[in-house]
C-alpha positions in Angstrom: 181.1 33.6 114.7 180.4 37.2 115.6 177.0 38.9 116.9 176.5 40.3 113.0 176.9 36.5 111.6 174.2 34.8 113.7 172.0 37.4 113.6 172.2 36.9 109.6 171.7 33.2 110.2 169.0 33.7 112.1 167.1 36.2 110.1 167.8 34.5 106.9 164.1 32.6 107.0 162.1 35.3 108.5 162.1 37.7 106.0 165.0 39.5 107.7 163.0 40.1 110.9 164.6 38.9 114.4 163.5 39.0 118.0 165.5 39.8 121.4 164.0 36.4 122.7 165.8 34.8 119.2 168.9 37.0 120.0 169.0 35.8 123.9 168.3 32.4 122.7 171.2 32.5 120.8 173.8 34.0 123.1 173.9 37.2 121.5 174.9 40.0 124.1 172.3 43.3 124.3 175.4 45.2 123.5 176.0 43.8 120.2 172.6 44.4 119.2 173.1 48.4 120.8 175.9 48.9 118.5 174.6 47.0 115.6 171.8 49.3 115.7 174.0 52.4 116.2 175.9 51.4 113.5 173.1 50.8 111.2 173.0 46.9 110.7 169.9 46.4 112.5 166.8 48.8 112.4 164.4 48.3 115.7 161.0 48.0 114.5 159.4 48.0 117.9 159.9 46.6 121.1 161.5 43.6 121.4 161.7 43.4 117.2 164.6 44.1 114.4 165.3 44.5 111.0 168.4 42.8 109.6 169.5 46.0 106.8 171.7 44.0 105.1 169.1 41.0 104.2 167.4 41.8 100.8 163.7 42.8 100.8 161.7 40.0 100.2 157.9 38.9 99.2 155.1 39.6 102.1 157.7 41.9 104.1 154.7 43.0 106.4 153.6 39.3 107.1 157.3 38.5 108.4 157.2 41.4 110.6 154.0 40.4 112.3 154.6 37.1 112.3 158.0 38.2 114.3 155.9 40.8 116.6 153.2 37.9 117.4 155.7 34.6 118.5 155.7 33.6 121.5 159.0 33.6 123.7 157.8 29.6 124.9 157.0 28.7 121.0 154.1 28.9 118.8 152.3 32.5 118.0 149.7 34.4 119.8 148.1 35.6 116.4 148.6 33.9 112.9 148.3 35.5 109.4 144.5 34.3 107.8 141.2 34.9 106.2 142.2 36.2 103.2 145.5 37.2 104.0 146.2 33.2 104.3 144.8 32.7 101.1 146.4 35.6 99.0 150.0 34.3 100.4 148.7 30.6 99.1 148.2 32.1 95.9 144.6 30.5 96.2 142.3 33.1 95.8 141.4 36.2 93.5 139.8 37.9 96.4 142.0 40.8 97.7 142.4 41.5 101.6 141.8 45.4 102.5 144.6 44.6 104.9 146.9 42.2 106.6 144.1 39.9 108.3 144.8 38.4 111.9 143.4 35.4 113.5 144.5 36.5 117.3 144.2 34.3 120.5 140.7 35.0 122.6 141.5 37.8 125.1 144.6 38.8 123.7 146.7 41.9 124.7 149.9 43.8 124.7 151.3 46.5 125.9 154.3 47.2 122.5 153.4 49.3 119.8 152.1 47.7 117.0 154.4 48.2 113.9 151.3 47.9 111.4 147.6 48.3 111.1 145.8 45.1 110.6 142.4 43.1 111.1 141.5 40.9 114.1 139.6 38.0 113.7 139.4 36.7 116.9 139.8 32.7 117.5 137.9 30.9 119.5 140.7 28.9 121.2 144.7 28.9 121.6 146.5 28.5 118.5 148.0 25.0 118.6 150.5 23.8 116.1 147.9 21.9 114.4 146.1 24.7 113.1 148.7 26.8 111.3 150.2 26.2 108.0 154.1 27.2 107.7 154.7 28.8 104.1 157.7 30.3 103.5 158.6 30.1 107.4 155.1 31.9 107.5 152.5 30.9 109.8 149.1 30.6 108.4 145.8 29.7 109.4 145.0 26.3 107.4 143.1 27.1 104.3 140.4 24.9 105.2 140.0 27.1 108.0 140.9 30.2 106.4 138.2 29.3 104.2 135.7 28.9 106.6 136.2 32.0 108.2 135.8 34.3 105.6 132.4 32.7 105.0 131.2 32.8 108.7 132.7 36.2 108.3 131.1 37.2 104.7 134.7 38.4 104.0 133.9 37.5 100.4 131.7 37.0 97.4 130.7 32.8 97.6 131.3 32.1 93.9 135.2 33.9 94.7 135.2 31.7 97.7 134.1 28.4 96.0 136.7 29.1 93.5 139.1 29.8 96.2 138.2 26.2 98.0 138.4 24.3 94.5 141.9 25.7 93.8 143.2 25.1 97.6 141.5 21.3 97.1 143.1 20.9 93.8 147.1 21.6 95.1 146.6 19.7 98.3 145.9 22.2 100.8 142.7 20.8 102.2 142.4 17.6 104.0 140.2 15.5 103.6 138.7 15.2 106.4 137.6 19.3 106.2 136.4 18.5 102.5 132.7 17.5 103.7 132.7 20.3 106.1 133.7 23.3 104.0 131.1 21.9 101.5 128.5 22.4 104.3 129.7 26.2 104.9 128.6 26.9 101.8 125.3 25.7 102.1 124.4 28.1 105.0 
């Protein structure tokens, strides 16, 4: 299988959007990727971040390409797509985000160019497997959570948001056991 071929495989769930860490991973030689780019079949986005050109366009581009910029080289993600952004992709909510919304780790940094303007919402602790929500191969803060957050953060109108939790409640995306305490947010 040649360098072009895995890279397709690989990039085939993440919205065409693949890391050096994914290419070392993989045995794919930092030549290969040098003349790839040069010869047009991958587009660097940033440091450390590609663009398969020959993968068709898909839904939430931008998400992929943060999600890419924000995984970590030891697994999981330093930063996850929420707030509203979460609950747009969910197809939950009628609320719009002004931008892509960011749950980020506490404290965290980097030194690579950013390849788009978004919103931080800082976490209070590590993101740990048990809080995101893969959609799509996207990783999203939990609606519950999402939820939550965009009323701690008045991020919405309450009445949008209440319709936004009955709609998440009604296809399964809240658990039970955050039923009660949504319900309580809302009382605040």
């Amino acid at each position: 299988m040649t360098a072009k071929d895995k890279i397709r495989e690989i990039s085939v769930n993440t919205g065409g959007f693949i890391t050096t860490h994914d290419m070392s991973k993989n045995n794919i030689a930092y030549g290969s990727v040098r003349h790839l780019v040069q010869s047009g079949v991958l587009t660097k986005i940033t440091r450390g971040i590609y663009r398969f050109n020959n993968m068709p366009h898909v839904a939430n581009e931008d998400y992929y390409m943060i999600a890419a910029f924000f995984k970590k080289n030891e697994g999981g993600y330093s930063a996850i797509i929420g707030g509203i952004s979460a609950l747009d992709i969910l197809e939950v909510t009628d609320l719009m985000p002004s931008g892509i919304q960011l749950i980020v780790e506490p404290n965290f940094k980097t030194k690579r160019e950013l390849p788009l303007q978004f919103e931080i919402i800082e976490s209070d602790s590590s993101i740990s497997e048990d809080r995101v929500y893969y959609h799509n191969g996207l990783p999203l803060q939990r609606a519950g959570d999402a939820i939550i957050t965009c009323l701690k953060l008045h991020l919405g109108q309450k009445s949008l948001l209440r319709k936004t939790f009955e709609k998440a409640l009604d296809l399964g995306l809240i658990r039970a056991s955050e039923e009660e305490k949504i319900r309580e947010h809302f009382k605040e």
